[in-house]
TORTOR-472514 format. One line per field, with one value per atom (N, C-alpha, C): x, y, z; residue number from 1; residue in one letter; atom name. Coordinates in steps of 0.02 Angstrom, whole numbers. Each point is the difference from the previous one (the first is absolute). Layout:
<pafis>
xx: [X|...]
yy: [Y|...]
zz: [Z|...]
pos: [NUM|...]
code: [A|...]
site: [CA|...]
</pafis>
This chain:
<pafis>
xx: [42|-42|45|-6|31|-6|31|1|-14|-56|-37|20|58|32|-46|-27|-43|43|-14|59|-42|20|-28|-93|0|-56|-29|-72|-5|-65|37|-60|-74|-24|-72|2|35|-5|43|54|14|-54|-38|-61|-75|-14|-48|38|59|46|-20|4|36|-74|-45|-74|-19|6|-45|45|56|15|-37|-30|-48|-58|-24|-19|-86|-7|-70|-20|49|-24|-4|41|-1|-75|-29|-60|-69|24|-61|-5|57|8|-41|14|-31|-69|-22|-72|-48|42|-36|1|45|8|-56|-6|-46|-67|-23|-66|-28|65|-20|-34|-6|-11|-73|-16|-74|-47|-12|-56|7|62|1|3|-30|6|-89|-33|-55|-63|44|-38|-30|-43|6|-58|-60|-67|21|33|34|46|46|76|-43|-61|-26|-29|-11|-52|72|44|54|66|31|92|30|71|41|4|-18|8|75|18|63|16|60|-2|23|-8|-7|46|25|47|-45|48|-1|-19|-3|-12|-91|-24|-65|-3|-40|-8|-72|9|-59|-36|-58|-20|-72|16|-70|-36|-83|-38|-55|-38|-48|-61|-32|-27|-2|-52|-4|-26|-43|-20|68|51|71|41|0|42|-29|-57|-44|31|-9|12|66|44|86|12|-34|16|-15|-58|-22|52|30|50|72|9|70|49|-22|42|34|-67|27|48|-16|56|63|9|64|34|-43|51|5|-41|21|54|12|35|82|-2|52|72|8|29|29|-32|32|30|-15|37|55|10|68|44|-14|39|17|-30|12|40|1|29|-28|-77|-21|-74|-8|-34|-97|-46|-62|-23|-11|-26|-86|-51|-56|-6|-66|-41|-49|3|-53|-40|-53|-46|-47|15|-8|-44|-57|-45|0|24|14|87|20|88|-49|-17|-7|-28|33|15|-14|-37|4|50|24|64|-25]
yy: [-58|58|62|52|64|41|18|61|69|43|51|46|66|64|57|-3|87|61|37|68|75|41|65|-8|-13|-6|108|0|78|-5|31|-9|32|-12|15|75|8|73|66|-12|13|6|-84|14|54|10|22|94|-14|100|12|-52|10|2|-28|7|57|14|63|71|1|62|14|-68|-3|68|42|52|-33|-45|-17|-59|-24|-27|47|58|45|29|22|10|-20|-77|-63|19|-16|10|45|72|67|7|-45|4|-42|-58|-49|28|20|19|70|71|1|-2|-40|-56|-2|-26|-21|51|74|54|10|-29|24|-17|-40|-7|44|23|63|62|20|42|4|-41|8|-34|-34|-13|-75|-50|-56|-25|42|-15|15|42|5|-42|-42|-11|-85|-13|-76|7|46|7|43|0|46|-34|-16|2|35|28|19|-82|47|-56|18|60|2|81|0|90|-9|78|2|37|37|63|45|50|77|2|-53|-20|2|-49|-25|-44|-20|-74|-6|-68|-22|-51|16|-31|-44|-56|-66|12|18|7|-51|-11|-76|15|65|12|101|-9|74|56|-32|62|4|-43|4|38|-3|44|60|34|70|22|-45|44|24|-47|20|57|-12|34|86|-1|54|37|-49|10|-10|4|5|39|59|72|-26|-32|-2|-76|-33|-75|19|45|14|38|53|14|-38|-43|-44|-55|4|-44|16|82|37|-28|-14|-10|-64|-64|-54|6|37|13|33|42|29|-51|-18|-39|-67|-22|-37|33|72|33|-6|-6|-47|63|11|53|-18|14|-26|68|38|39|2|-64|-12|-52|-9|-83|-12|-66|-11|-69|5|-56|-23|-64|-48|-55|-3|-73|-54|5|-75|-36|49|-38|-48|10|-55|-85|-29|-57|-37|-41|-11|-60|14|-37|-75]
zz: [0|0|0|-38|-2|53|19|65|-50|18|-13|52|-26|19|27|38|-5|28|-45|21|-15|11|-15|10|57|30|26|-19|14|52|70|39|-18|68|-16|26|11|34|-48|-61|-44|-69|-3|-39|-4|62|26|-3|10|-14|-65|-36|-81|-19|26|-37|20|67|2|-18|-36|-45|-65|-28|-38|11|-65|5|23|-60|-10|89|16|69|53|-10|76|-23|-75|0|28|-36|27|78|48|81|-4|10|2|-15|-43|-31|46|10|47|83|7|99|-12|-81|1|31|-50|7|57|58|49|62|-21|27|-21|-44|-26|49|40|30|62|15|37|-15|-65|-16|-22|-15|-20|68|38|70|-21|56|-18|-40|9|-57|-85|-10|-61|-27|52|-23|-13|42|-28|-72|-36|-53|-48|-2|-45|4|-46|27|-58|25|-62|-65|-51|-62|-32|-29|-35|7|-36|-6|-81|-30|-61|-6|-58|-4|23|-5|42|69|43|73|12|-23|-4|13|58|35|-5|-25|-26|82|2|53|-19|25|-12|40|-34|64|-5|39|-14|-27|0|-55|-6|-55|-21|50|64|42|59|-8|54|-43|-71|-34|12|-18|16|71|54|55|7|-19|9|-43|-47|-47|7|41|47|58|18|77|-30|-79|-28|42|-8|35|58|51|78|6|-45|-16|-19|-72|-1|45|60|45|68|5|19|19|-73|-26|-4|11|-33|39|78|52|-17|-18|-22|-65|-43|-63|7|31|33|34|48|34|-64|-56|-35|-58|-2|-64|-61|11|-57|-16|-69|-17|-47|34|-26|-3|-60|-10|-18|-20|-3|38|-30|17|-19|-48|-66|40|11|61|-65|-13|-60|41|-8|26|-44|-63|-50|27|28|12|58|61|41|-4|39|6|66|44|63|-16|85|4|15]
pos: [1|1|1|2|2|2|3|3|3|4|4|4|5|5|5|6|6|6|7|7|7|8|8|8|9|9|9|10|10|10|11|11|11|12|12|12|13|13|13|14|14|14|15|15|15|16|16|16|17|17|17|18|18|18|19|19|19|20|20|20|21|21|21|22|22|22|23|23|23|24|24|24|25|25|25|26|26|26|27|27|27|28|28|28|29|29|29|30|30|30|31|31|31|32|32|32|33|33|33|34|34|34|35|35|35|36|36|36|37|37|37|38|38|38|39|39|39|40|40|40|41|41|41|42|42|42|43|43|43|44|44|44|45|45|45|46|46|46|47|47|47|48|48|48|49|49|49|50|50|50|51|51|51|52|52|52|53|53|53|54|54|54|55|55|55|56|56|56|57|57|57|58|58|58|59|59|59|60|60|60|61|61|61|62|62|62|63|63|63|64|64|64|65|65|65|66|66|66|67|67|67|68|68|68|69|69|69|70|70|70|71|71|71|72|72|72|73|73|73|74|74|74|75|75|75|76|76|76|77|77|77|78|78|78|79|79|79|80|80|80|81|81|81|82|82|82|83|83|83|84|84|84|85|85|85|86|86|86|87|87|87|88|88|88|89|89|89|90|90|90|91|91|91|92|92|92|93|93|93|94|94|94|95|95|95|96|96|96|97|97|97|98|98|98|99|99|99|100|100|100|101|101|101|102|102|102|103|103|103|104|104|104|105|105|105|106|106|106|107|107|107|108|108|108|109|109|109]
code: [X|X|X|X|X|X|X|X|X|X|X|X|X|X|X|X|X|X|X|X|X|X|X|X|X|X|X|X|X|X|X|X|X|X|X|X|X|X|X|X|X|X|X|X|X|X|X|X|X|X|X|X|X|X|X|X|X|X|X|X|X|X|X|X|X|X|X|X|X|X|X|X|X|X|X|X|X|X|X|X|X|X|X|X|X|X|X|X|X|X|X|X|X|X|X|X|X|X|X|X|X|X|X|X|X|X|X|X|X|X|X|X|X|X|X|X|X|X|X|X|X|X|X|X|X|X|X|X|X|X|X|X|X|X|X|X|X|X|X|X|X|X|X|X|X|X|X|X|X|X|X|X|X|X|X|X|X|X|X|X|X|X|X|X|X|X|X|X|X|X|X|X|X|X|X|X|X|X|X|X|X|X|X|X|X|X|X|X|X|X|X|X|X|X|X|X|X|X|X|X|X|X|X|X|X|X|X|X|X|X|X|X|X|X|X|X|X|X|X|X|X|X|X|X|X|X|X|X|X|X|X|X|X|X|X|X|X|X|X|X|X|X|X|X|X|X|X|X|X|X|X|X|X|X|X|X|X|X|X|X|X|X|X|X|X|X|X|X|X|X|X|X|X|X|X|X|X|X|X|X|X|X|X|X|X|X|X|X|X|X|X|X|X|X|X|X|X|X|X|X|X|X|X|X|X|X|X|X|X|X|X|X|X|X|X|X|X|X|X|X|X|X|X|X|X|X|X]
site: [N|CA|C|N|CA|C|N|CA|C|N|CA|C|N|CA|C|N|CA|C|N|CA|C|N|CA|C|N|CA|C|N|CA|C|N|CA|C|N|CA|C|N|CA|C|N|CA|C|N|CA|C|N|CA|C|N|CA|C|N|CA|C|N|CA|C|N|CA|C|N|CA|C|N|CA|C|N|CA|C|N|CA|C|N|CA|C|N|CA|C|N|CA|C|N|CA|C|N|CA|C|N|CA|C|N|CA|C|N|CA|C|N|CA|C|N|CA|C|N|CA|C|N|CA|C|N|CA|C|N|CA|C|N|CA|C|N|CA|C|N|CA|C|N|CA|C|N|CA|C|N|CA|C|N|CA|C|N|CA|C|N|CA|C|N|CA|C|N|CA|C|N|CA|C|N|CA|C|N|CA|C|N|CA|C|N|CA|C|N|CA|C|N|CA|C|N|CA|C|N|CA|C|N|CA|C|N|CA|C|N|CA|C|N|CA|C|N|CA|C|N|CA|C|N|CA|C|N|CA|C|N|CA|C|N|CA|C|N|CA|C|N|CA|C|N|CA|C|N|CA|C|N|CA|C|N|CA|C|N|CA|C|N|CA|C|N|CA|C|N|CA|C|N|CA|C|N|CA|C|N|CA|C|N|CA|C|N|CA|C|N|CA|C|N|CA|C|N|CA|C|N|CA|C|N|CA|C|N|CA|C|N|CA|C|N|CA|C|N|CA|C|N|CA|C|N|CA|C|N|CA|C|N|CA|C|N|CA|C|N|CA|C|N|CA|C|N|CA|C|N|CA|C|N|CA|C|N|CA|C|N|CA|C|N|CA|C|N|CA|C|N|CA|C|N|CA|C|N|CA|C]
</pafis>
């Protein structure tokens, strides 16, 4: 049987450096930790009936709502969501200038 050499082994802690210099993963992160602010930002009767769906260019986040009278109301309380919202976007460095509340994106989990 052949004896099999392993050499130039790259830890996991080198891999995980080298990925997250990656432009498009420090994005994904940012978008997702995000996310995770929405139901505090819109309170908890909202955050069951809405989640962030995607963002678009020019800083437009698209949000799933479960139907068309949950899109109307947010859509009503835009103003007080994005400043809301403004405090975790800072601390994330991360810029949402709208918010497009779409009732065909949703999906139950």
């Amino acid at each position: 049987m052949k004896k099999v050499l392993y050499t130039n082994f790259v830890s996991t802690e080198e891999l995980i450096s080298e990925m997250m210099e990656q432009k498009d993963i420090k994005r994904a992160i940012t978008r997702s930790n995000l996310y995770k602010f929405w139901s505090n930002t819109v309170g908890v009767k909202f955050a069951q009936q809405s989640k962030p769906y995607s963002m678009m260019a020019n800083g437009i986040m698209v949000i799933a709502c479960k139907n068309g009278v949950v899109a109307q109301e947010l859509m009503l309380k835009k103003t007080q969501i994005l400043e809301k919202f403004q405090p975790y976007l800072k601390s994330l460095k991360f810029k949402v200038k709208d918010l497009k509340f779409d009732p065909k994106k949703w999906t139950e989990e």
